[in-house]
C-alpha positions as CSV (number, residue, x, y, z in Angstrom):
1,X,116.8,96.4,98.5
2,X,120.4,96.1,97.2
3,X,120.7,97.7,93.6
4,X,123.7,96.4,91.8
5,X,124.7,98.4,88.8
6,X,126.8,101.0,87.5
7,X,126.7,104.7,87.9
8,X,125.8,106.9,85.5
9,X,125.8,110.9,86.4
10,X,123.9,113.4,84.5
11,X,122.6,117.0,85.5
12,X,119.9,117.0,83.7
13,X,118.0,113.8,82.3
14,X,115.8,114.4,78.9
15,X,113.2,111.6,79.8
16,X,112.9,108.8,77.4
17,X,111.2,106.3,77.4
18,X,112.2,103.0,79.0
19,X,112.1,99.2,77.7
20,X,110.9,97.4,80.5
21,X,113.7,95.1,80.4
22,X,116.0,98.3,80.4
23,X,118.8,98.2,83.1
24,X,117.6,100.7,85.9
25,X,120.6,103.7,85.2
26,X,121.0,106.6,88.2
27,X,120.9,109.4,86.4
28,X,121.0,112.2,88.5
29,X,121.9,112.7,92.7
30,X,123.2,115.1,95.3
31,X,125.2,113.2,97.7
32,X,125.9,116.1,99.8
33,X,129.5,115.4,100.1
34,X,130.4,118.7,100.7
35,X,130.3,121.8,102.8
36,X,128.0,125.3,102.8
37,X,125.5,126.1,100.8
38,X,123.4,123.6,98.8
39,X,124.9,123.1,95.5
40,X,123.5,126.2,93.4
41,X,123.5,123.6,89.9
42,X,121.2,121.3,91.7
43,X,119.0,123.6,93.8
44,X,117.4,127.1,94.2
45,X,115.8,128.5,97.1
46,X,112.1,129.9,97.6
47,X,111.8,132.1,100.2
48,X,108.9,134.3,101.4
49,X,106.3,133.9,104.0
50,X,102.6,134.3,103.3
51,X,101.5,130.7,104.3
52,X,102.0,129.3,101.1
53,X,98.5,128.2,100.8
54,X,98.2,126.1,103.8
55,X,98.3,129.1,106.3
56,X,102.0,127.8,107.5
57,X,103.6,130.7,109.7
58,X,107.3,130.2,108.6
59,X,109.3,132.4,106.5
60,X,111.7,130.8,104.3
61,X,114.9,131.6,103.8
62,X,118.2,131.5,101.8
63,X,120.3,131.2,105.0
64,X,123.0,128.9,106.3
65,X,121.5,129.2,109.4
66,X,118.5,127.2,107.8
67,X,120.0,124.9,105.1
68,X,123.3,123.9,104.9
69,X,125.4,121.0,103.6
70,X,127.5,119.6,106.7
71,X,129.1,116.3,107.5
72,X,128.1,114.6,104.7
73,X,123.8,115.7,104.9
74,X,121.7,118.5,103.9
75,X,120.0,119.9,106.9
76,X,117.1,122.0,106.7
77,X,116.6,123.9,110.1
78,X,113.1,125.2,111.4
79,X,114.0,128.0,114.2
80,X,111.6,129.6,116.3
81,X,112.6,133.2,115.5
82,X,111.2,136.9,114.8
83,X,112.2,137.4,111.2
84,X,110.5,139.4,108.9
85,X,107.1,139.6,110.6
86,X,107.1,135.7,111.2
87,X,107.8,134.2,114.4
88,X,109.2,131.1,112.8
89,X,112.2,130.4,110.0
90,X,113.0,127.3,107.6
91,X,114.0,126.7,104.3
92,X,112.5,125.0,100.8
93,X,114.5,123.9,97.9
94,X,113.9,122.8,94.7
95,X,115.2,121.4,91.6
96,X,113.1,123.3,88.8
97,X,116.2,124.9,86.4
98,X,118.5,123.5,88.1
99,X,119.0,119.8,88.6
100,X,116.2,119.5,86.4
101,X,112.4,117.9,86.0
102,X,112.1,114.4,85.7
103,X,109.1,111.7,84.2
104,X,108.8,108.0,85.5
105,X,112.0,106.3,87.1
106,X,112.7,105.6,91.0
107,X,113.1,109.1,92.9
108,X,114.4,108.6,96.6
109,X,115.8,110.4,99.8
110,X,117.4,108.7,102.6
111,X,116.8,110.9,105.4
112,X,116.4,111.5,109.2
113,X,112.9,113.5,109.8
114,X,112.1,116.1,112.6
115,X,109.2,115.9,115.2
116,X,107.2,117.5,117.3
117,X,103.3,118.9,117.0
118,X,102.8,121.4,114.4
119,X,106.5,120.2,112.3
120,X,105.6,119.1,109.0
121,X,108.3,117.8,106.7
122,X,108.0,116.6,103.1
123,X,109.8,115.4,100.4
124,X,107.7,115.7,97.1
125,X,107.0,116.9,93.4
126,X,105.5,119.3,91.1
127,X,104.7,119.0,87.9
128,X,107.2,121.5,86.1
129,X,103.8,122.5,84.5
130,X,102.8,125.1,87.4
131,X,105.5,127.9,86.2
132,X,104.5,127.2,82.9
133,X,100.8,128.5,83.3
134,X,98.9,125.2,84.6
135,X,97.6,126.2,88.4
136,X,97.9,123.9,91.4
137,X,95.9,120.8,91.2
138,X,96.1,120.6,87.2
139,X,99.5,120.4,87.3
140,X,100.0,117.5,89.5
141,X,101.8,116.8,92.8
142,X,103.3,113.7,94.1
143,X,104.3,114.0,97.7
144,X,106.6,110.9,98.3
145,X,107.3,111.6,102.1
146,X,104.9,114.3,104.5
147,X,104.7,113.8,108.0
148,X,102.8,115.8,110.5
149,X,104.2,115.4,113.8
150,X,103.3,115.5,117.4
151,X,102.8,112.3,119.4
152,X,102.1,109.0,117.2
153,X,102.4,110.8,114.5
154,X,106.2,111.2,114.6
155,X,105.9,107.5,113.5
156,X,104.1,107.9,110.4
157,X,104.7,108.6,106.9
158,X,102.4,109.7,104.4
159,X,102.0,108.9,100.2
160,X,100.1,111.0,98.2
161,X,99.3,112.0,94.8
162,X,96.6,115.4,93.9
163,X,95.5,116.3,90.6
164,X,92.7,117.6,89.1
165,X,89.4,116.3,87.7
166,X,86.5,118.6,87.6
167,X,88.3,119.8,91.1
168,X,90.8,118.4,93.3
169,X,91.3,114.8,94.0
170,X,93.8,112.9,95.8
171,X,94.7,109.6,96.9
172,X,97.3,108.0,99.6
173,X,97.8,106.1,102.1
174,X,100.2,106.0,105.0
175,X,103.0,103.6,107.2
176,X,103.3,103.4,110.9
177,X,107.4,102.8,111.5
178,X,107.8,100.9,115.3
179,X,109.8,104.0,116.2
180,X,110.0,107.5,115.9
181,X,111.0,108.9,112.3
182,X,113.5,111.2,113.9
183,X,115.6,108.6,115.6
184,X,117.3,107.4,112.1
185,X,117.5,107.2,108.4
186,X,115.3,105.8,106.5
187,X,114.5,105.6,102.8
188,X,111.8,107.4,101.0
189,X,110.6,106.3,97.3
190,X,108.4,106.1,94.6
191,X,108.6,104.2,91.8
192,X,106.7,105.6,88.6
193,X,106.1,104.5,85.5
194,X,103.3,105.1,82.7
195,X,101.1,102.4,84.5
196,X,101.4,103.0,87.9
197,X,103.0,105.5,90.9
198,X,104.4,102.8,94.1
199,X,105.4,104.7,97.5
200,X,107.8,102.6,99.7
201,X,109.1,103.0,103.2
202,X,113.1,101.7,103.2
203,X,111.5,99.2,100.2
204,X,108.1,98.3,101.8
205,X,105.7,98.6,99.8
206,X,102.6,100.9,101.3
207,X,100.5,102.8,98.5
208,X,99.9,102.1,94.8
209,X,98.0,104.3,92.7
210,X,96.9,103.5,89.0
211,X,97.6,106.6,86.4
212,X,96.3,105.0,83.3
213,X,93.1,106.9,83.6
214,X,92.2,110.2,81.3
215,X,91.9,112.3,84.5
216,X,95.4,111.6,85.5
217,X,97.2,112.4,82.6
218,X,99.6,115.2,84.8
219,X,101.4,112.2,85.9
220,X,102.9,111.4,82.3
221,X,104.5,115.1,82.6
222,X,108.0,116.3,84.0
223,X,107.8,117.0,88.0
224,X,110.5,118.4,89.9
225,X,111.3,117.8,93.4
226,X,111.4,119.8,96.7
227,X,112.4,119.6,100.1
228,X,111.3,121.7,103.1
229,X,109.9,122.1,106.7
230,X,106.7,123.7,107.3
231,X,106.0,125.0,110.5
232,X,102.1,125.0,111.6
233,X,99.2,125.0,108.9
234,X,95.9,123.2,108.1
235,X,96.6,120.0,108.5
236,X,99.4,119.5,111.3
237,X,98.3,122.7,113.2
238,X,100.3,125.3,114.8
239,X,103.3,124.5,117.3
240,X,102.1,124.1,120.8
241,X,104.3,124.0,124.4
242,X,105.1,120.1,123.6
243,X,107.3,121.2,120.6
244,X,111.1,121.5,120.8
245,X,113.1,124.0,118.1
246,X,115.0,124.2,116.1
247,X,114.3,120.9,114.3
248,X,116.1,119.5,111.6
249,X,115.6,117.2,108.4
250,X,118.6,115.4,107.5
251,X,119.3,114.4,103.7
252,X,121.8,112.0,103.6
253,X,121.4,112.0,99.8
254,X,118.5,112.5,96.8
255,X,118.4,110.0,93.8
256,X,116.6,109.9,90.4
257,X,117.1,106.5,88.5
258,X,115.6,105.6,84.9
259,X,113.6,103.0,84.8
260,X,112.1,100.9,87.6
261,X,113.7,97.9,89.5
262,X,112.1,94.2,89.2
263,X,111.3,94.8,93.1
264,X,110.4,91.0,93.4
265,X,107.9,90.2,96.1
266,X,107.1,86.7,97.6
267,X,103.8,85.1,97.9
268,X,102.7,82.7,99.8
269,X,101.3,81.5,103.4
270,X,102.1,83.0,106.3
271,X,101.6,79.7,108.6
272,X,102.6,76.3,108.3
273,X,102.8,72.9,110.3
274,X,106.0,70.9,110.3
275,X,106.4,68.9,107.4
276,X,103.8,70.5,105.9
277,X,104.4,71.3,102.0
278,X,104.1,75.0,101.1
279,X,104.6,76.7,97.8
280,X,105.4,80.2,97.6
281,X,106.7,82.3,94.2
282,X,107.5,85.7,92.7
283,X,107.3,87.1,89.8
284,X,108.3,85.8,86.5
285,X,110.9,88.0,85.1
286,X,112.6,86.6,81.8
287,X,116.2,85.4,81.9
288,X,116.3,85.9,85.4
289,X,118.5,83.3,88.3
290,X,116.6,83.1,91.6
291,X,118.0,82.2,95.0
292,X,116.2,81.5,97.8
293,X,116.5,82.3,101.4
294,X,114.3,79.7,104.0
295,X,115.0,78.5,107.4
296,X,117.6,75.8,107.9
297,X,115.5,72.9,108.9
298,X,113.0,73.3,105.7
299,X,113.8,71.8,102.4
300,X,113.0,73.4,99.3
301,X,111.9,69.9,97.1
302,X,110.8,71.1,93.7
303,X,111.8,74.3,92.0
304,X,114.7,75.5,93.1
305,X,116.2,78.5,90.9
306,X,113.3,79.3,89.6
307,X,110.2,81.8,90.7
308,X,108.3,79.2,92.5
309,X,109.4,76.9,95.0
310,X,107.6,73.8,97.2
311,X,109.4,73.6,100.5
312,X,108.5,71.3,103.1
313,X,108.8,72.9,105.9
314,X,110.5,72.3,109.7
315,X,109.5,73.1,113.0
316,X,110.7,76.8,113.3
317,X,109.4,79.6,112.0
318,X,111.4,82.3,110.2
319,X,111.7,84.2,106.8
320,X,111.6,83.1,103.4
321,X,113.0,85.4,100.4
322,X,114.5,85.7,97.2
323,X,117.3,87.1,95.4
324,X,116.7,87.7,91.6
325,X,119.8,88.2,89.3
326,X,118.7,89.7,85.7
327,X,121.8,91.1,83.4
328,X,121.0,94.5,84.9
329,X,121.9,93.4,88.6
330,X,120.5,91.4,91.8
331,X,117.4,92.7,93.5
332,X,116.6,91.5,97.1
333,X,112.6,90.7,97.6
334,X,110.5,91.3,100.9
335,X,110.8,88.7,103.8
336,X,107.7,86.7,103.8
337,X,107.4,85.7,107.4
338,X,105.9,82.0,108.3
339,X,105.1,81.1,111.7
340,X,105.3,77.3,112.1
341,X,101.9,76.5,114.1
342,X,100.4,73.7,115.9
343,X,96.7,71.6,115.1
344,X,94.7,70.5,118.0
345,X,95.9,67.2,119.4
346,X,92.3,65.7,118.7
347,X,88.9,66.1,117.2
348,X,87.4,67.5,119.6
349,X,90.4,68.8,122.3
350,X,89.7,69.4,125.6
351,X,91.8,71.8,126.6
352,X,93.5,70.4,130.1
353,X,93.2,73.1,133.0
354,X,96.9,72.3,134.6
355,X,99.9,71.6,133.0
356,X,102.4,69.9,135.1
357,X,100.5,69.7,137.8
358,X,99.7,73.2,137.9
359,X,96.8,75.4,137.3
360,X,97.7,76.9,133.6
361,X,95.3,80.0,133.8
362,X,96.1,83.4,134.9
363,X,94.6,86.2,136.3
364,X,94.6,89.4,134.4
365,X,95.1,91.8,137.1
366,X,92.8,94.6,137.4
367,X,92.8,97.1,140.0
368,X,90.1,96.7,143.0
369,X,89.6,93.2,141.8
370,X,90.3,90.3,143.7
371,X,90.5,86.8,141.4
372,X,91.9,83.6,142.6
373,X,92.2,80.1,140.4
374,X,92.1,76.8,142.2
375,X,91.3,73.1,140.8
376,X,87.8,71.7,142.6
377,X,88.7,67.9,141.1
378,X,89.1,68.5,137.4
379,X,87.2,71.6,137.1
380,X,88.6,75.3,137.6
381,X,87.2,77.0,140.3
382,X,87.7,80.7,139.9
383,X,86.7,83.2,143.1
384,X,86.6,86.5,142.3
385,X,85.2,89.9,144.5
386,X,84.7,92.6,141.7
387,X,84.6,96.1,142.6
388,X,85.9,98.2,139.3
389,X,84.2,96.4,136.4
390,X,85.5,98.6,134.4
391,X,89.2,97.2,134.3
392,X,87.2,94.2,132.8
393,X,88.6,91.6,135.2
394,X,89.5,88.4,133.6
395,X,91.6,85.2,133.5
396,X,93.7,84.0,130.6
397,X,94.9,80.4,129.3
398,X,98.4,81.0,126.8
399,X,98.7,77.8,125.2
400,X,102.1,76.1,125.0
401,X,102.9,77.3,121.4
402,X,100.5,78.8,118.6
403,X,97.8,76.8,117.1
404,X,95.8,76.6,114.0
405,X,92.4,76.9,115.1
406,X,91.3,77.6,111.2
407,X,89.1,73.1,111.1
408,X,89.0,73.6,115.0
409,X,86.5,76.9,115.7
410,X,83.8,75.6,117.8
411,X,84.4,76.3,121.2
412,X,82.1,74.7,123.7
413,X,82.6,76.0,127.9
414,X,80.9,73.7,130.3
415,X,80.0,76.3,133.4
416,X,78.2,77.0,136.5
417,X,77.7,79.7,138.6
418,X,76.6,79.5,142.6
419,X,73.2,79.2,142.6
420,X,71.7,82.5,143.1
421,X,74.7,84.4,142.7
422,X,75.9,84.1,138.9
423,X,78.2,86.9,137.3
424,X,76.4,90.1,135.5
425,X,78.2,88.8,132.5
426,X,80.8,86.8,131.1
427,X,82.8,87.0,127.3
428,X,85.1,84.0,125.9
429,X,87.3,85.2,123.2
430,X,90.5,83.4,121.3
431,X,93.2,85.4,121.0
432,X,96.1,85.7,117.9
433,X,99.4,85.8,117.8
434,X,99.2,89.8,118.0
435,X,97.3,89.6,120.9
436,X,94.3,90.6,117.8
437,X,91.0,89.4,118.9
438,X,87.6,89.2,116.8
439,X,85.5,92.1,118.1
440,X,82.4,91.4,116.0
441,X,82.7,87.5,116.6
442,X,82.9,86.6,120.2
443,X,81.0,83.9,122.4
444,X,79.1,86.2,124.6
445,X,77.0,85.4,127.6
446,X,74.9,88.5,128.7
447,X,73.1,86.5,132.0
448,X,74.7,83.6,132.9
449,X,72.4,80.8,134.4
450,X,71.9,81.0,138.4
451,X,70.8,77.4,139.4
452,X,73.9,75.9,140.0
453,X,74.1,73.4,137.4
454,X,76.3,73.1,134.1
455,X,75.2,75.1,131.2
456,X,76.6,74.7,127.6
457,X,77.5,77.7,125.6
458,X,79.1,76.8,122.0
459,X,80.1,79.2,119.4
460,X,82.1,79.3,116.0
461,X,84.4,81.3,116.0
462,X,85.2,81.8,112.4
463,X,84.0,85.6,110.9
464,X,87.6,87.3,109.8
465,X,85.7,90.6,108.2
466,X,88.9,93.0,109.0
467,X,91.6,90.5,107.7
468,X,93.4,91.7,110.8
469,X,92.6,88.5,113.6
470,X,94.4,85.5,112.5
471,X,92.5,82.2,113.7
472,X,95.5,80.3,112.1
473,X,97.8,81.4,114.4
474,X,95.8,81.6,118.1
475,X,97.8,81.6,121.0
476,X,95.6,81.7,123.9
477,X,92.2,82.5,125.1
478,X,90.3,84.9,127.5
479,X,87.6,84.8,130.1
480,X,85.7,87.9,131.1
481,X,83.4,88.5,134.1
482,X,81.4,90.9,135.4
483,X,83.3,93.5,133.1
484,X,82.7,96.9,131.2
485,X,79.5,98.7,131.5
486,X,77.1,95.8,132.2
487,X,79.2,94.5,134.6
488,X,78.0,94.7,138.3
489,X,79.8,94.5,142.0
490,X,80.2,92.2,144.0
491,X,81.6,88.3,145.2
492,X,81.4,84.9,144.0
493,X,82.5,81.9,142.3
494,X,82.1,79.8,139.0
495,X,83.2,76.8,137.9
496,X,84.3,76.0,134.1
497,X,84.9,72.6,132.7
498,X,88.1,72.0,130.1
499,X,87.3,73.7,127.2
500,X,86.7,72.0,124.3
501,X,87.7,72.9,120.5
502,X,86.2,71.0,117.6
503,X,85.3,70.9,113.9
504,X,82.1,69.9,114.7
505,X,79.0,72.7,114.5
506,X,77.2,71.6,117.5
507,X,76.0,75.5,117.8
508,X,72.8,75.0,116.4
509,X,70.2,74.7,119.3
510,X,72.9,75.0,122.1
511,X,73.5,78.2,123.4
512,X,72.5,77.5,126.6
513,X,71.5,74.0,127.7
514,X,72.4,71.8,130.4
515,X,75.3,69.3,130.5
516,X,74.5,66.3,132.1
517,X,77.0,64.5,134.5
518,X,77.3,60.9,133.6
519,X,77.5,58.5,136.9
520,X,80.4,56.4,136.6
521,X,81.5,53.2,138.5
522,X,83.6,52.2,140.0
523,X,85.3,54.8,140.0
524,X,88.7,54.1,140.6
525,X,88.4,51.4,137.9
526,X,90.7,48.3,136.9
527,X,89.0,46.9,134.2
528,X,85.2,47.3,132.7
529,X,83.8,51.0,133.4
530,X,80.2,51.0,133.8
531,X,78.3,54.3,132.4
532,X,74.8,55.0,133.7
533,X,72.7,57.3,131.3
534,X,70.1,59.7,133.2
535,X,67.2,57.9,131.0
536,X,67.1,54.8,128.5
537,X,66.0,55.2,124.5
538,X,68.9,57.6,123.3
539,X,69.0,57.7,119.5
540,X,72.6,58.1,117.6
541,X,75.4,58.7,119.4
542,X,79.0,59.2,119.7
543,X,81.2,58.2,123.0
544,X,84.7,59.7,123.0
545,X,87.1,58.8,125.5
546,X,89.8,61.7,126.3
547,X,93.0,61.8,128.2
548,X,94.2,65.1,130.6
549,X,95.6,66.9,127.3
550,X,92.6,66.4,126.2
551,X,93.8,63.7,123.0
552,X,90.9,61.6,122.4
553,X,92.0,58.2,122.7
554,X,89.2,56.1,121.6
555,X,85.9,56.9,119.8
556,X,82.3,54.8,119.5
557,X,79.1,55.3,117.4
558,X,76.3,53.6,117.8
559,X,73.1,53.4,116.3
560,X,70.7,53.9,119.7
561,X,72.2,54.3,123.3
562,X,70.6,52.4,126.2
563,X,71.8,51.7,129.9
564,X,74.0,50.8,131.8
565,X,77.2,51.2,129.1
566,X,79.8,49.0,129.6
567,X,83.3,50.2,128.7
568,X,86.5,48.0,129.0
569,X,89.4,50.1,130.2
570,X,91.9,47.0,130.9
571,X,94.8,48.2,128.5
572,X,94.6,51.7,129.9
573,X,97.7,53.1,131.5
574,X,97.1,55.2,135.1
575,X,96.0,58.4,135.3
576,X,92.9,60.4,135.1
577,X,90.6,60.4,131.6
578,X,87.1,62.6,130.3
579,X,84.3,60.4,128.8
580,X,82.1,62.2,127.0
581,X,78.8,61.3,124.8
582,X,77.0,63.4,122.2
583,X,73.6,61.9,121.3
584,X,71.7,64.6,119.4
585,X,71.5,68.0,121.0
586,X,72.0,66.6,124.2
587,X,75.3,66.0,125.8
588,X,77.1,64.1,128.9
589,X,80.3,64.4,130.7
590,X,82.2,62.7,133.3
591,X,86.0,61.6,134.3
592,X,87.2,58.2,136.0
593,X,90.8,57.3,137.1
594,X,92.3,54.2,135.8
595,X,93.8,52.4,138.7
């Protein structure tokens, strides 16, 4: 976030309080633009050993050898060294009688962290209160930045706030960065005012905690601030072979600012279709200019320059954002990322096996399984000889963009298995654009028919309970066999009909019934397709005529269904087409080739 205003130095700040449409003033900072010691007005040094109540083995020091200003950073060393009857050195500084003690503003670091098991770094806060007679949690702490490394956890930062309340509480949360913390600068903040304390990672918001509450009243106090390495205690551990010394924090600079920035976030979807109208806004913020930031082939068409905006949106995906100008200064907002997706083609889609003339499934390749995909006329015929079910062998289908499968869950799989030799087990999932799939919704089929016919197995795919799988934005789907635990040895083959997606909830009665192959002639046909029903007497029904992508091309109803159907097919073009009835819970397929 860009903060455009003017500087205004202090070395102490006497907090006042802050209009909320005060300009946001920096009122204090250490730069580090110079060399040696840490500037003695700003900081003083704790030193001592003893574990400082976390059973940390480092003694700190007063040392250039752990903290010095250099190059334009403070950098606190941890060594591995005998010193004093500790086999490890770092240092801790804070600002308590020096800088000063601060209550609500913006308080931030940019800084490059250490790593390493057993290295814990934090930037954080004390209430001033603790050397004025209130003990550790009464006084408060605010921990803006902690990270215990080792492994993943060099990616992750840590919020947190302790106080007390009839004993110690605390509440926080954490971000997972892509990379490793030590492999650049980033910016660590909190925002605090008398409503609320908001951590951010370089301006994501991650953690928000509500002080308003009697029990939290330490947070309405002066805190100063403190910077250190730890080295070992309760919650990172102790140092093992893995870990590297000496390891350094670098502080590129510290900042206090009065008052809080706007921060302006955007709302809205996070999927669209082309030419699909989306609103999205931010907040309200009196006298404010907005400017907005979309893709160039959308069109904002109602609201520009204010805090919410209609855009019609293109066929690309990208970013939208805003830039808010008050009297104070501009403020930058998150970037709300839209990913244009696709609907299904039809109501209900049959998802085509081959595009282009090729087989559009893959194997996912498993070691010690053999799986090979071939068309048997316009079915998938998939031959497999499993001997690590384990690796959970499988084939996948990515479909040719990312679709919206939010009006389009059911998901109905025509198969059959060789009779007397069907797979120990088979599992359909749909999976996201993250590559996220539904754990506690999936179409599972724990004993697969053996007698070497078709069998329907629908589902709905539509329970979201962890917020995390996206069925807006699906991008392909999975077919297990024979796989994990319940999965068994040996060879065979199944064959599995195009897919088909619909609205329609044609679950209830069919989880495993079986499909019934129309007879259809001639086939080749030129003109009038006759259909021959296994029986006479059907009741309502639909008839649905598809092409190979699986776009239905013409629909029927009628009342009651007898036989033979007649079906003219004269204005047809060439090619290969699905017919497909529903007539209560019982349904029929088949496929003719227009001449």
């Amino acid at each position: 976030m860009k903060y455009l205003f003017g500087l205004f130095l202090l070395l102490v700040w006497f907090p006042v309080e802050v209009a909320a449409q005060d300009c946001v003033q920096l009122v204090w900072s250490d730069e580090f633009n110079y060399t040696g010691s840490p500037d003695p007005q700003n900081w003083s040094f704790e030193t001592g050993a003893g574990g400082w109540g976390n059973n940390e083995l480092q003694y700190y020091t007063n040392r250039l050898s752990n903290a010095e200003v250099k190059n334009g950073n403070l950098v606190i060393t941890a060594r591995k060294e005998s010193y004093q009857g500790s086999d490890y050195t770092s240092a801790r500084l804070i600002t308590y009688n020096k800088a000063g003690s601060w209550t609500y503003g913006r308080i931030e670091a940019r800084m490059k962290l250490p790593y390493g098991q057993g290295i814990w770094p934090a930037f954080w806060m004390l209430g001033k209160s603790i050397f004025e007679g209130t003990s550790w949690p009464g006084c408060g702490e605010l921990d803006i930045m902690e990270m215990i490394g080792g492994g993943d956890n060099d990616n992750t930062v840590y919020g947190t706030a302790h106080w007390d309340n009839n004993g110690h509480v605390s509440y926080g949360l954490s971000y997972t960065n892509p990379a490793k913390l030590a492999d650049d600068f980033h910016v660590y903040a909190i925002e605090w005012d008398s409503q609320k304390i908001k951590w951010y990672f370089d301006d994501n918001l991650y953690c928000t905690l509500d002080i308003t509450p009697p029990s939290l009243t330490a947070f309405h106090n002066p805190f100063f601030i403190i910077l250190n390495i730890a080295v070992g205690g309760n919650w990172p551990g102790g140092p093992d072979a893995t870990t590297v010394f000496p390891q350094t924090m670098e502080v590129d600079y510290v900042r206090v600012y009065s008052g809080t920035p706007p921060n302006p976030t955007v709302t809205g979807p996070s999927t669209a279709t082309a030419d699909d109208t989306v609103q999205f806004s931010t907040q309200d913020i009196p006298n404010a200019t907005y400017t907005w930031t979309i893709p160039a082939d959308a069109t904002i068409v109602s609201g520009d320059g204010t805090n919410s905006i209609s855009v019609r949106w293109g066929n690309t995906s990208g970013d939208v954002s805003v830039s808010v100008t008050t009297s104070c200064g501009t403020y930058d907002s998150n970037k709300l990322n839209v990913a244009v997706v696709k609907l299904p083609p039809s109501d209900p889609w049959y998802v085509p096996h081959t595009v282009g003339g090729n087989v559009n499934w893959e194997v996912v390749q498993t070691n010690n399984n053999m799986v090979s995909l071939s068309m048997a006329g316009e079915d998938l015929q998939v031959d497999y000889d499993v001997q690590n079910p384990s690796a959970s062998p499988a084939i996948y289908y990515p479909f040719d963009g990312i679709y919206g499968l939010t009006t389009s869950s059911t998901a109905v799989l025509e198969l059959k298995t060789e009779a007397g030799n069907a797979p120990s087990n088979m599992r359909f999932e749909l999976v996201d654009v993250n590559d996220n799939v539904n754990t506690a919704d999936l179409l599972k089929i724990d004993s697969p028919n053996d007698d070497g016919v078709y069998h329907i197995h629908a589902h709905i795919f539509g329970q979201n309970p962890d917020n995390i799988f996206k069925l807006d934005q699906i991008k392909g789907m999975r077919l297990y066999f024979n796989y994990g635990v319940l999965g068994t040895t040996g060879s065979g083959k199944f064959w599995l009909k195009p897919v088909e997606l619909t609205s329609e909830d044609i679950t209830t009665g069919i989880t495993d019934l079986k499909s019934h192959q129309l007879n259809l002639y001639p086939n080749p046909v030129t003109d009038v397709l006759s259909v021959q029903l296994p029986q006479e007497g059907y009741g309502a029904s639909v008839i649905g005529v598809h092409d190979m992508n699986g776009r239905l091309l013409r629909q029927f109803t009628t009342e009651s269904l007898g036989g033979p159907l007649q079906l003219n097919v004269v204005d047809f073009a060439s090619g290969v087409y699905f017919l497909t009835i529903q007539a209560g819970n019982e349904r029929f397929a088949g496929q003719f080739i227009k001449k």
